[in-house]
ZASE-600312 format. One line per field, with one value per residue (C-alpha): residue in one letter; x, y, z. Coordinates in steps of 0.02 Angstrom, whole numbers, plus 50000, padded with zeros to 5 digits. Each point is the difference from the previous one (the first is absolute). Layout:
N
code = A, ...
u = X, ...
v = Y, ...
w = Z, ...
//
This chain:
527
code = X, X, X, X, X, X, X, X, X, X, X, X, X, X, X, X, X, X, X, X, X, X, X, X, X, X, X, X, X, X, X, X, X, X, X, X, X, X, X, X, X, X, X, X, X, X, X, X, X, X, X, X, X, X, X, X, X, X, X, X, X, X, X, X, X, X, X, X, X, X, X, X, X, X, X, X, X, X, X, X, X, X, X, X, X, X, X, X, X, X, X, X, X, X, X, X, X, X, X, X, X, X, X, X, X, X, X, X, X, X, X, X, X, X, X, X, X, X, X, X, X, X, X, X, X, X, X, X, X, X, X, X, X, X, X, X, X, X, X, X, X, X, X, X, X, X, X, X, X, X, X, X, X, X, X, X, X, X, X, X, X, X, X, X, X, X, X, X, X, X, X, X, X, X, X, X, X, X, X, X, X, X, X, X, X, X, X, X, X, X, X, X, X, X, X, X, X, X, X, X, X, X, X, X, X, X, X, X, X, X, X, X, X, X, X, X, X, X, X, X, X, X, X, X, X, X, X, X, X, X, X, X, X, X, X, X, X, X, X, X, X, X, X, X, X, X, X, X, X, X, X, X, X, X, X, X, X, X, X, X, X, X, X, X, X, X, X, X, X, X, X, X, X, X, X, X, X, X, X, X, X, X, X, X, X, X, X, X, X, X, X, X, X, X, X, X, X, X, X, X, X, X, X, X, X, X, X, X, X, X, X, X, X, X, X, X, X, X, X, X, X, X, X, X, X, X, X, X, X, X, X, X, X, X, X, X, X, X, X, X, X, X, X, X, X, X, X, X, X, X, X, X, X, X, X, X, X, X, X, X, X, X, X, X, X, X, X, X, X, X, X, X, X, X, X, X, X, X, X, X, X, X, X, X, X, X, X, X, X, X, X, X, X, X, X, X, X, X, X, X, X, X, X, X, X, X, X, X, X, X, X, X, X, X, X, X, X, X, X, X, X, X, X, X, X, X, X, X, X, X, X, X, X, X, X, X, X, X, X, X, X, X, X, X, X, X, X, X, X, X, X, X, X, X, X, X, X, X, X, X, X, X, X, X, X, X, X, X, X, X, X, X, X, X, X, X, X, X, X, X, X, X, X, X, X, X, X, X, X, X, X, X, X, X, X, X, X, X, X, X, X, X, X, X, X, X, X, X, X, X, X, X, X, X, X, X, X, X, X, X, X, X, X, X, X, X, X
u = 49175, 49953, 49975, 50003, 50179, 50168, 50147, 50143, 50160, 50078, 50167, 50125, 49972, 50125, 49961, 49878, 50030, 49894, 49823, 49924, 50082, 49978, 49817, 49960, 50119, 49892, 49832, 50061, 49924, 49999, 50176, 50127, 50092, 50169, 50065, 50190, 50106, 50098, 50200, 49995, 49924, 49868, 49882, 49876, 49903, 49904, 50051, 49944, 50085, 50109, 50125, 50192, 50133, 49856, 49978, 49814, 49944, 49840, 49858, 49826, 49894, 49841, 49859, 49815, 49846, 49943, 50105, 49951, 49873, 49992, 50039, 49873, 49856, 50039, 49991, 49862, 49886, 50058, 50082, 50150, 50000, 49957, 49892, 49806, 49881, 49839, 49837, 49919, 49849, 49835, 50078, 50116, 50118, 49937, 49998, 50074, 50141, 50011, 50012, 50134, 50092, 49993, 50073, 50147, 50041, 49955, 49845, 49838, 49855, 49811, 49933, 49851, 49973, 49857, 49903, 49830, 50021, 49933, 50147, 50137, 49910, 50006, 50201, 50045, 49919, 50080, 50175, 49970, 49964, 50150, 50138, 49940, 50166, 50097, 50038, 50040, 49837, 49890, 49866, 49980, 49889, 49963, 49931, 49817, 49950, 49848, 49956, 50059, 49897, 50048, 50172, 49985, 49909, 50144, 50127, 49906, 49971, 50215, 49999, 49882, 50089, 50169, 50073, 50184, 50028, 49904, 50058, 49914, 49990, 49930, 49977, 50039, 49919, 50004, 49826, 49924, 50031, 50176, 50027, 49884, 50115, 50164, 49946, 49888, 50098, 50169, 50088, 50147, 50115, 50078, 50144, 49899, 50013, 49826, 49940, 49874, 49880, 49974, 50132, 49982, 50095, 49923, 50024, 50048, 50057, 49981, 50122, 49854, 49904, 50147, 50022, 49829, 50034, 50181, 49921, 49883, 49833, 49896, 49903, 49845, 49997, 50066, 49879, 49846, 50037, 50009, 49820, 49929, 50079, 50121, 50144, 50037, 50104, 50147, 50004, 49983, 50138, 50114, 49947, 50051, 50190, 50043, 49949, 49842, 50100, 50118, 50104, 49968, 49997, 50066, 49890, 50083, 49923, 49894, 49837, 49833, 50011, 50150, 50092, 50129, 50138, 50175, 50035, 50191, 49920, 49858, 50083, 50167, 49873, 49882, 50118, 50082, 49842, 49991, 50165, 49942, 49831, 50090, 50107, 49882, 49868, 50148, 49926, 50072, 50030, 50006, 49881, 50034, 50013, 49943, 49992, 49862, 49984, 50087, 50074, 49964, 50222, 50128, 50094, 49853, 49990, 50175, 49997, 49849, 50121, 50124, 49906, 49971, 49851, 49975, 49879, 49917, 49814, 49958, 49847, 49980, 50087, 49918, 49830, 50091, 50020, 49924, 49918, 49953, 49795, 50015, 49933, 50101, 49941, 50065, 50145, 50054, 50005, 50090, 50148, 49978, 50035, 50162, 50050, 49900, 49815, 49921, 49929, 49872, 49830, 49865, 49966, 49828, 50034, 50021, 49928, 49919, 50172, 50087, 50113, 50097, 50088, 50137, 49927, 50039, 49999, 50044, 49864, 49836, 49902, 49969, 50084, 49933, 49840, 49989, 50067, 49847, 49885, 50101, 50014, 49820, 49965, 50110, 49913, 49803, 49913, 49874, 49983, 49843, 50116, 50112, 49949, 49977, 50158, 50096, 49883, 49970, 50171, 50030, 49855, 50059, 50185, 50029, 49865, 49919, 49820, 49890, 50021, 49859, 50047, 50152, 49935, 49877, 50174, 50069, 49844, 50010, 50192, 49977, 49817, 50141, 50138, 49936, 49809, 50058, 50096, 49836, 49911, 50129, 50007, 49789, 50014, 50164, 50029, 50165, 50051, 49870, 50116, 50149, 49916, 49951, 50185, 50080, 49901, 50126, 50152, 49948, 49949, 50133, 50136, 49888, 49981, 50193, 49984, 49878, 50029, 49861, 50072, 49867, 50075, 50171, 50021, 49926, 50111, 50077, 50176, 50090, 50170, 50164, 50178, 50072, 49878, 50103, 50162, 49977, 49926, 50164, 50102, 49895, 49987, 50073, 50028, 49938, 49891, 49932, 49893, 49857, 49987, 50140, 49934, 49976, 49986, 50137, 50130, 49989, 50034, 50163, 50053, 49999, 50071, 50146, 50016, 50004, 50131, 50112, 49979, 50039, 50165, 50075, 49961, 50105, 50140, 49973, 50054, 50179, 50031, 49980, 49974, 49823, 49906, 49815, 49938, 50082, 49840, 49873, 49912, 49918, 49813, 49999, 49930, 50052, 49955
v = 47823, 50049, 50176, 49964, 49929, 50048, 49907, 49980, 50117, 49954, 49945, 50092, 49989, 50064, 50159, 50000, 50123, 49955, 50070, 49832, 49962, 50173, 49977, 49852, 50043, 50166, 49897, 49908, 50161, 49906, 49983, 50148, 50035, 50071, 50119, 49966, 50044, 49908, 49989, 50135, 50149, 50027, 49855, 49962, 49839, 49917, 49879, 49930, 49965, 50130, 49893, 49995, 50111, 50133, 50177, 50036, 50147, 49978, 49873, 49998, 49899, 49876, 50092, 49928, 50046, 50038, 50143, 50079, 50143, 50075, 49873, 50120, 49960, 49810, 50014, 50113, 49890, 49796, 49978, 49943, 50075, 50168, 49958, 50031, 49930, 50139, 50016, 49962, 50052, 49898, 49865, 49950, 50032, 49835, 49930, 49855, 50124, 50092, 49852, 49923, 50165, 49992, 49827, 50067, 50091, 50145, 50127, 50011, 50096, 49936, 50107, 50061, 50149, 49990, 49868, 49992, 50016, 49818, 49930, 50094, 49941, 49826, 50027, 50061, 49885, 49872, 50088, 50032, 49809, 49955, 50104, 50084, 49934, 50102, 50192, 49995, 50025, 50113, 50064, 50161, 50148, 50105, 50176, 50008, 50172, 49940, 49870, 50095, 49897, 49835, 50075, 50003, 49844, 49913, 50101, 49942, 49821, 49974, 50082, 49899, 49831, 50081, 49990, 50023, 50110, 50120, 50062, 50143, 50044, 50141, 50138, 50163, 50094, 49917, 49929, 49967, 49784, 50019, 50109, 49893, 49844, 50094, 50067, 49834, 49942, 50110, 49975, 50030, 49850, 50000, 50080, 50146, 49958, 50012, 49836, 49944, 49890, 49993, 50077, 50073, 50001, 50123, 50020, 50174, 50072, 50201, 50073, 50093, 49851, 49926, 50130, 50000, 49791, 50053, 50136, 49989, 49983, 50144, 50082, 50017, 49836, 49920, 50094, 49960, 49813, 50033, 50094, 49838, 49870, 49914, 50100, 50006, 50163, 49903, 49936, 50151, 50077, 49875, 50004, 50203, 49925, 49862, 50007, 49921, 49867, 49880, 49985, 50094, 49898, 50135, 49931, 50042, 49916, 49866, 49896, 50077, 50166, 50117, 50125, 49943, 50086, 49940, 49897, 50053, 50196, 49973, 49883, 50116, 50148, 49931, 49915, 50185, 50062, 49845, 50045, 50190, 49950, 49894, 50131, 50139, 49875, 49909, 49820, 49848, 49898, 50061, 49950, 49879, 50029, 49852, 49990, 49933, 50024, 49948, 49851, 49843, 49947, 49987, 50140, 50126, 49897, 50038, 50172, 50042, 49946, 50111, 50161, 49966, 49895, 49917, 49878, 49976, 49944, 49897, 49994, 49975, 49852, 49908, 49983, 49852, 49903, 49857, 50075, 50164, 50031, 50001, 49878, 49900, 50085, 50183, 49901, 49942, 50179, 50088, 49863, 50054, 50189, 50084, 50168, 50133, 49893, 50111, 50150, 50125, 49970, 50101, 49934, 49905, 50077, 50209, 49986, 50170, 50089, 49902, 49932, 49888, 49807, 49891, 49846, 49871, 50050, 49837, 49878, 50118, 50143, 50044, 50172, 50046, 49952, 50082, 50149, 50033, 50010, 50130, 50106, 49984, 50034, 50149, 50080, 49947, 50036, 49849, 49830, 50077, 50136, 49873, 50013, 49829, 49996, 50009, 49899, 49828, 49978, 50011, 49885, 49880, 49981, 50071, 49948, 49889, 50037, 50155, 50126, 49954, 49848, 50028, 50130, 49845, 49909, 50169, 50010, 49816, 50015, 50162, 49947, 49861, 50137, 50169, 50038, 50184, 50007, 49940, 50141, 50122, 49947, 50028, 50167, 50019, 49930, 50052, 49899, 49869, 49981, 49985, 49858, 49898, 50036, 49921, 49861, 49982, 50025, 49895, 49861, 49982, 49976, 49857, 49939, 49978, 49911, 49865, 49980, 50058, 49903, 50109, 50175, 49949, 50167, 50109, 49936, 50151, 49922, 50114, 49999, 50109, 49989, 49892, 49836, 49985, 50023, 49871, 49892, 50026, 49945, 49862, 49921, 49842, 49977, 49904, 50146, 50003, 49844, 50062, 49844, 50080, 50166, 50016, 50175, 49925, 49934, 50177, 50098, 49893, 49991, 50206, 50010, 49889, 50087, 50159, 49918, 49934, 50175, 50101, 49860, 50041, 50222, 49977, 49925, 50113, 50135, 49910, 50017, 49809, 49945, 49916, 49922, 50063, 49822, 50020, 50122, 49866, 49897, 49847, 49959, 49842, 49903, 50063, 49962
w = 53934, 50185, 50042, 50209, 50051, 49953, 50000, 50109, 49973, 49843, 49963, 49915, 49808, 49859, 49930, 49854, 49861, 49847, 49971, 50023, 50175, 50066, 49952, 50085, 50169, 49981, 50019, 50165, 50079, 50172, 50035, 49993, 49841, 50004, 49849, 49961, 49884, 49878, 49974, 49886, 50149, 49877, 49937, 50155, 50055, 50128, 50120, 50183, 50123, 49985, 49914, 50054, 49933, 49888, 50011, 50093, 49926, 50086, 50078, 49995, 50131, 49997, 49909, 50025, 49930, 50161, 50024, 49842, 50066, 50196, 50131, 50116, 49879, 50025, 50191, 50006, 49900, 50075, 49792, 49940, 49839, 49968, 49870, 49981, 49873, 49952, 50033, 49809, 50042, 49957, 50117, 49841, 50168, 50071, 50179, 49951, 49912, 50179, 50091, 49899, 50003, 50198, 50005, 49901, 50110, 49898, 49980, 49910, 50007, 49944, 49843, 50083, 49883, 49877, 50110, 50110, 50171, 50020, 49891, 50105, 50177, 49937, 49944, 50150, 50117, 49886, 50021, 50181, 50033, 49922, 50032, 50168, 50091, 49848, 49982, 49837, 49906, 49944, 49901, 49879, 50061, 49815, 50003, 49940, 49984, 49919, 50141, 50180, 50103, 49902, 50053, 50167, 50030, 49906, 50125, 50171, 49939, 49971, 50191, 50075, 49924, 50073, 49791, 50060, 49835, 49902, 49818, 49974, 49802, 49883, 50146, 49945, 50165, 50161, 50053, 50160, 49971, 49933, 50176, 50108, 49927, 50046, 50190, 50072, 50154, 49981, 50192, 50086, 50041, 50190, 49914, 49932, 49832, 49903, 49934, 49837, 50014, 49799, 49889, 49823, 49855, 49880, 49815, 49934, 49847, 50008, 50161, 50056, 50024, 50085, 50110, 50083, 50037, 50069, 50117, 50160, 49966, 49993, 50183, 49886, 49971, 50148, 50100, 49877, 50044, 50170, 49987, 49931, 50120, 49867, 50126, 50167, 50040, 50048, 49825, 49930, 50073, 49980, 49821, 49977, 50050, 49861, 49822, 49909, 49918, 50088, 49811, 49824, 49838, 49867, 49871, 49824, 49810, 50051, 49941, 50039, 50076, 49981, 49969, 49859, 50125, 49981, 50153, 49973, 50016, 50131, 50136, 50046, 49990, 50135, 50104, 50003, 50066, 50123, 50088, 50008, 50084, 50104, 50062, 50024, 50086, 50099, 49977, 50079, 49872, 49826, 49897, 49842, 49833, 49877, 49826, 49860, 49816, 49868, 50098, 49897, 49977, 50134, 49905, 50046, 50175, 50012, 49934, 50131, 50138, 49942, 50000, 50194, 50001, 50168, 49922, 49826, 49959, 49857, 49901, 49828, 49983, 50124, 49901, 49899, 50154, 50058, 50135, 49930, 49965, 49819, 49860, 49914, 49831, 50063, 50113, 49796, 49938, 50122, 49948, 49810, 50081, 49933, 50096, 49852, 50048, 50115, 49975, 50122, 49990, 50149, 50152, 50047, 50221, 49926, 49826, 50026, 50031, 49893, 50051, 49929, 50010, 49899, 49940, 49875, 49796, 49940, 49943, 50088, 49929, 50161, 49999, 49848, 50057, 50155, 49906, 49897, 50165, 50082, 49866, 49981, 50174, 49983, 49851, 50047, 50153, 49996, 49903, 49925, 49941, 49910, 49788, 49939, 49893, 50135, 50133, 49869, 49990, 50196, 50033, 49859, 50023, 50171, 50089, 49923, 50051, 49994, 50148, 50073, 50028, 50082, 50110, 50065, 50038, 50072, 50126, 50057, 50034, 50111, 50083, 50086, 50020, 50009, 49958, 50043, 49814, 49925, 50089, 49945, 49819, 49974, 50034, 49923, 49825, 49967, 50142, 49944, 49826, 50127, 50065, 49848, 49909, 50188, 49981, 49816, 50129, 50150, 49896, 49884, 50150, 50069, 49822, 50003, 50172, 49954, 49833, 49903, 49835, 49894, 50094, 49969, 49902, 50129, 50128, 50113, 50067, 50105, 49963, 49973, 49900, 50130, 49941, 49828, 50068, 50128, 49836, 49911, 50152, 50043, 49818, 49976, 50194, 50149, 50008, 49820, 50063, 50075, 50119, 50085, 50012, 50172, 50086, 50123, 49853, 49906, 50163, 50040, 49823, 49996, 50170, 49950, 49841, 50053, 50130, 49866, 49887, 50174, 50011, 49848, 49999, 50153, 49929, 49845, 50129, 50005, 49823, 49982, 49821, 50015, 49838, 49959, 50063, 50188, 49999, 49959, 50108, 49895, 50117, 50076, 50131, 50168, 50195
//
């Protein structure tokens, strides 16, 4: 089955009445489909052609994957599908994963969240090498309120290696490296019109949020920039007339950080406020609304497109692919995940405000686990504080060595990354306990990466509903093999699904009769 050429007109074809023939003429979504009636006036079918001598009640034309989500976001970005697969941070979001995502035809953004600024240099250089003739790729800028300076780095680095596209995730406030990322070398065109040099997609799931990504950025900031050299004032200026992001990803239930919005409540909300901004700030081209969460079947693929979505972004399901940075041991328990295995667990990045991520439930004690330290950091103000009926067990099943041993760990992982946290953390000891219970929360996701067989229970998998559901559609498929599991075949196979479910809604709209299978779309190997 090819997804790339259609076929030529098609002759006329006798009407088709029964649920089995009207299902399959229903999955020909390539060709136009003509709704007839029968002798009778009231029974309808399908037919092509239109055939001689019956009633035409209506025709549908050629429907494509490709014209599923905004054909503006396709242009914009050099893709034919309006499809994106996620930044999972840790690099699980590989290079290979982007660069096989680029060849496609379709988008991907490195996981650079969670890793030292060494690791993402040597990913982008790699990506850069690679795919520099190519403007669809990216990599992920996350918020690190607890590392600014990591933050920035991370932001000039993706400028100076002219990264054609920047997801920017977890930002709540707009910093000075999301900005600096959105303003470096804005222009005007000879026809006036201003021009990005990088564009950003940013994640959102609270309209506030979204609204300070759909607006200008702010003087303050703009100016501050300019005041250190990152600017020039030409820049800046442009940069008060078109908003942060180039396209907002309405970000609803998803692995790792979230919300747990609705995406059928959240996405019509902010693409509301997206048409208001665009009117009061009088933008030139509107800016795109995409849509991730939740999005692991072509039904929710399908049901994303249908609320509006100009694009959607995929994540969870892509740690079971072939190219995704995951062991094989944690790769084998996200396929044992029904819809009901994931639960909230805090966050290693803003353990101190705690704040919260979806992970995996099934087959890891890692929630529980991580659990027990914050509510220990949140009742105690030191480890020393910590009474030994509640410390033993912490060092014995959590942990699994004393304190002090871990915080010698802790202070050899930030003498490489940040001595200034070690310095903080002597003269601070609640933020010293912070420290040794992140160690717990940072370890355990690398744990699942390299497959520590002996940490198999501490593993910390980041993953949402959408992983089961796409396990119960994939089961007993081309796509139940793992083999097959390529980040390329699952992003065609929900595209065409999601085709072949938008097919037959249409002809739902006629009053034709259609059987619960003309909504199915069985995985299998497509090009």
């Amino acid at each position: 089955m090819s997804v790339l050429a259609a076929p030529g007109s098609p002759a006329a074809s006798p009407p088709v009445f029964s649920p089995e023939e009207i299902a399959a003429l229903a999955r020909r979504i390539r060709e136009p489909v003509h709704i007839v009636s029968g002798p009778d006036g009231r029974e309808l079918g399908l037919a092509t052609g239109p055939p001689p001598g019956v009633p035409v009640l209506g025709t549908l034309p050629p429907l494509y994957p490709e014209w599923l989500g905004g054909r503006t976001f396709c242009e914009a970005h050099g893709v034919r599908f309006p499809y994106v697969a996620g930044e999972m941070a840790n690099g699980i979001a590989t290079t290979r994963m982007v660069s096989a995502m680029a060849r496609a035809d379709m988008l991907g953004f490195f996981g650079a969240g969670g890793l030292a600024y060494a690791d993402v240099e040597r990913a982008v250089h790699t990506l850069a090498d690679e795919l520099r003739s190519r403007p669809n790729w990216g990599v992920n800028l996350i918020h690190s309120p607890a590392e600014p300076e990591l933050e920035f780095r991370v932001a000039k680095l993706l400028l100076r290696c002219d990264v054609p596209l920047i997801s920017a995730s977890a930002f709540m406030e707009l910093t000075p490296a999301v900005v600096l990322c959105s303003a470096r070398g804005l222009r005007r065109s000879p026809d006036g019109r201003i021009v990005r040099r990088t564009r950003m997609l940013a994640k959102v799931s609270r309209p506030e949020v979204a609204e300070r990504f759909l607006s200008p950025a702010p003087a303050a900031l703009l100016d501050r920039l300019v005041g250190q050299g990152e600017l020039t004032s030409q820049e800046a200026g442009l940069a008060a007339l078109v908003p942060v992001a180039e396209d907002i990803t309405v970000e609803a239930d998803s692995g790792g950080h979230t919300d747990n919005r609705p995406l059928s409540v959240l996405l019509p909300s902010i693409a509301s406020l997206r048409d208001a901004l665009c009117r009061r700030f009088g933008y030139h081209r509107a800016v795109g609304v995409g849509a991730a969460g939740g999005l692991g079947t072509p039904a929710a693929v399908a049901a994303a497109f249908a609320l509006g979505a100009s694009y959607v972004v995929v994540g969870s399901v892509n740690q079971t692919a072939i190219e995704a940075g995951l062991s094989d041991e944690a790769k084998a328990m996200l396929c044992e995940a029904d819809v009901a295995d994931v639960t909230m667990a805090p966050a290693a990045d803003m353990f101190e405000l705690g704040v919260r991520l979806q992970v995996l439930s099934r087959g890891t004690m890692f929630a529980v686990r991580a659990g027990r330290l914050h509510a220990a950091y949140r009742a105690y103000g030191s480890l020393e504080e910590i009474p030994p009926a509640v410390r033993a067990p912490i060092e014995r099943d959590v942990l699994r060595a004393p304190f002090d041993e871990v915080w010698r760990r802790t202070v050899a992982f930030w003498e490489r990354r940040d001595p200034a946290e070690i310095t903080r953390a002597e003269s601070d000891p609640k933020h010293r306990m912070a420290l040794v219970f992140r160690w717990y929360l940072g370890s355990s996701s690398r744990w699942a990466i390299t497959g520590e067989a002996d940490r198999r229970t501490d593993y910390q998998i980041w993953c949402g509903p959408a992983m089961g559901a796409f396990n119960r559609w994939a089961a007993g498929t081309f796509l139940a093999e793992p083999a097959n599991r390529s980040v390329v075949q699952i992003a065609l196979n929900l595209l065409e699904g999601a085709a072949v479910l938008t097919r037959a809604h249409q002809l739902r709209t006629y009053g034709v009769p259609l059987p619960s299978d003309a909504f199915v779309h069985t995985p299998c190997a497509l090009a």
